[in-house]
C-alpha positions in Angstrom: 29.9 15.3 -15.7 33.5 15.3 -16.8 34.6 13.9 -20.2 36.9 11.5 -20.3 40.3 12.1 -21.0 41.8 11.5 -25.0 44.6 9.8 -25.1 48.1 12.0 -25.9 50.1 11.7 -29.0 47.5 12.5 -31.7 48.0 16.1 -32.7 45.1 15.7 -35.1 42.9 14.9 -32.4 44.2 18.7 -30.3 41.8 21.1 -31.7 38.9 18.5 -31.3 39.6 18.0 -27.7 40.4 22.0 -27.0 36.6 22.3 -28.9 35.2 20.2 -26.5 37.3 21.5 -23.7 36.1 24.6 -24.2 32.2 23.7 -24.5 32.7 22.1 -21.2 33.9 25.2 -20.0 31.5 27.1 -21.1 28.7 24.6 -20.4 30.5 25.1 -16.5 30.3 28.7 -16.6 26.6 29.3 -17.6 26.3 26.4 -14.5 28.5 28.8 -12.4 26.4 31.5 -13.4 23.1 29.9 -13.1 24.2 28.8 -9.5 25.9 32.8 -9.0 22.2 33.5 -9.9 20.7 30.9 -7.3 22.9 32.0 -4.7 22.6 36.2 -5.1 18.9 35.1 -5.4 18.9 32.7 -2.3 21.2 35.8 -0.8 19.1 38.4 -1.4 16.0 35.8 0.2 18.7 35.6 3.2 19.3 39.3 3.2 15.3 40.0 3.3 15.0 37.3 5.9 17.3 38.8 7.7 15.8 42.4 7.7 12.3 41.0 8.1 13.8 38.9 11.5 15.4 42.3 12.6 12.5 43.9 11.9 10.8 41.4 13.8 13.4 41.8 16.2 12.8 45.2 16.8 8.9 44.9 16.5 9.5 42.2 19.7 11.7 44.3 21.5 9.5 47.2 21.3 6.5 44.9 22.1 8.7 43.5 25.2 9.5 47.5 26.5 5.6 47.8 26.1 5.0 45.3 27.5 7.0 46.2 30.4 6.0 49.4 30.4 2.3 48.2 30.5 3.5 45.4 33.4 5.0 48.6 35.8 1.6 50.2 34.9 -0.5 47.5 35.8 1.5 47.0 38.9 1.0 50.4 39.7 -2.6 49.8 38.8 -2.8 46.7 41.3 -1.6 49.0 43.8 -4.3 51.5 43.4 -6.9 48.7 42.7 -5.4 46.7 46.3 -6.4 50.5 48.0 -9.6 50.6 46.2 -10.5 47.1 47.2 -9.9 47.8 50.3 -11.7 50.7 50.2 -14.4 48.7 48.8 -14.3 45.8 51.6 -14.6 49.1 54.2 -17.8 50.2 52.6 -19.3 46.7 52.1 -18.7 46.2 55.6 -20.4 49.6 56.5 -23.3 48.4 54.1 -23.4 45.5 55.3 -24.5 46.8 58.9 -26.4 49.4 57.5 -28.2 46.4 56.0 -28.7 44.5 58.6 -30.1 47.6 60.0 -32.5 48.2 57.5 -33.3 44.6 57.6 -34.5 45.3 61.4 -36.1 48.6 61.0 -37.7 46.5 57.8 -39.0 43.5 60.0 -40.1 45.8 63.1 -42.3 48.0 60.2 -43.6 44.8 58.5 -44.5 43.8 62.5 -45.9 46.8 63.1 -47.8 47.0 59.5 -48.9 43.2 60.4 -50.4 44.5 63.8 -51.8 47.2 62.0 -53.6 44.9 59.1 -55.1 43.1 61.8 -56.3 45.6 63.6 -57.5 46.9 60.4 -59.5 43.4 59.9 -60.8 44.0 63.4 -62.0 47.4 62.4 -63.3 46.3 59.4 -65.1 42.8 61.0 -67.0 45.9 63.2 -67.5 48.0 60.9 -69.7 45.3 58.4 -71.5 44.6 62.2 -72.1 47.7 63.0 -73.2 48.3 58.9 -76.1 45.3 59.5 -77.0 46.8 63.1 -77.5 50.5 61.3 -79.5 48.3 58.7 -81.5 46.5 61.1 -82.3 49.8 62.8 -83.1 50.7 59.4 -85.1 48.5 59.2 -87.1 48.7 62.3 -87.2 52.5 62.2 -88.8 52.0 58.3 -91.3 49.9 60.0 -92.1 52.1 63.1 -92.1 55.1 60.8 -94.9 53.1 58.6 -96.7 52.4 62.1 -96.1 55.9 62.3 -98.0 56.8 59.3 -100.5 54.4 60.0 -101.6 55.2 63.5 -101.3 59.4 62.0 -103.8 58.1 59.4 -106.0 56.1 62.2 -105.6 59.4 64.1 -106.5 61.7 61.3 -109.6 59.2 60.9 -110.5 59.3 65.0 -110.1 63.4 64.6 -112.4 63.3 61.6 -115.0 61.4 63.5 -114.7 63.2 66.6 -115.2 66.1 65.2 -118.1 65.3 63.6 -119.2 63.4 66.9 -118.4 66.7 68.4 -120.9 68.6 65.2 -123.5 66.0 65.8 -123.3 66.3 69.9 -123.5 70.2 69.5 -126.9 69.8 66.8 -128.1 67.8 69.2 -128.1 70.4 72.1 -128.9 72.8 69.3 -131.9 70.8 69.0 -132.6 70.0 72.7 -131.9 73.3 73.3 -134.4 74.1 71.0 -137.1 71.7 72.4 -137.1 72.9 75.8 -137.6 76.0 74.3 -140.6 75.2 72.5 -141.7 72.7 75.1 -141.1 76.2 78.1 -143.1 78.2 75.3 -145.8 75.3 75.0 -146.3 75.1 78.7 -146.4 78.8 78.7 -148.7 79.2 76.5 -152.6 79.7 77.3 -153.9 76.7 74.9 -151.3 74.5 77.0 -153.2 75.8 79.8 -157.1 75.2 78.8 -155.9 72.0 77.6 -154.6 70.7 81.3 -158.0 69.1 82.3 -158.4 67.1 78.9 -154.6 65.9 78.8 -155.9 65.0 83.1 -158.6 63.3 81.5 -157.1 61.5 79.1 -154.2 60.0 81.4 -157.3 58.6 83.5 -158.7 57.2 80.8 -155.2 56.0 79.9 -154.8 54.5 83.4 -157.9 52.8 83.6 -158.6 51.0 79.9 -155.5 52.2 77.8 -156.1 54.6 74.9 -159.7 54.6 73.1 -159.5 55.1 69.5 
């Protein structure tokens, strides 16, 4: 704010107004220098802003040749990575028959290992028959061998008894053998003879009545 200005023609009033004049200009020039302040401080602010945006600048225009750079690469890299796919989509393909050729030798050895379960079964279903034949056999050979036993024991027995059948048949012609011995000697003998008429006699008798006590 300006002061307003005296009115001329009062000399005594000069030094007053040249006082005042001069605080004014003084109270302008610490403004000018407060604002010469502001402004080197807002133009040092502008300066660093300025750096810090060419810095910036130069950070984004280093990032954009990178960038760039890495784009080209990455081209390149599509290039390689189109081959490769391709590549790729080759070999899937070849897997993919391979695959479908494993998948038939796979079904033709499950059919075959199918036809070869059942057969197993088969064998099996034969083998538990052939198991209860063997244990039927067994079984009928355990009992013919006890038959066995028992008609070897029966035998033993009969062989036992005939020979002692056979002992007792050959005491008895021992003994009959022995008898007509004794009976030749009897007859032989001269007391068998001079006996003849009384054993003559006594059959007569015998014939006739019976025996006489």
């Amino acid at each position: 704010m300006n002061p307003a200005p005296e009115a001329p023609g009062c000399p005594q009033d000069e030094p007053a107004a040249l006082r005042r004049q001069l605080i004014l200009a003084q109270v302008q020039l610490m403004e000018l220098e407060d604002a010469r302040d502001d402004l080197r401080t807002r133009l040092d602010e502008a300066q660093e802003l300025r750096s810090t945006a060419q810095r910036q600048a130069d950070t984004a225009l280093r990032e954009h040749d990178d960038i760039a750079r890495r784009i080209e690469a990455l081209q390149q890299e599509g290039h390689g990575v189109r081959i490769a796919l391709a590549t790729a989509n080759e070999r899937i393909q070849g897997l993919a028959v391979a695959l479908a050729q494993g998948q038939q030798a796979a079904d033709q050895t499950l059919q075959a290992q199918l036809q070869l379960e059942q057969q197993h079964q088969v064998l099996l279903a034969e083998a538990a028959g052939l198991r209860d034949r063997l244990a039927e056999r067994q079984t009928e050979v355990a009992a013919l061998a006890a038959q066995v036993a028992g008609l070897q024991t029966t035998l033993a027995a009969r062989d036992d008894q005939l020979r002692e059948a056979h002992r007792l048949l050959a005491a008895r012609d021992d003994r009959i053998a022995q008898l007509e011995t004794e009976r030749r000697a009897l007859k032989a003998s001269r007391s068998w003879r001079y006996t003849a008429p009384l054993r003559a006699v006594e059959r007569l008798l015998q014939r006739l009545g019976g025996p006489r006590g």
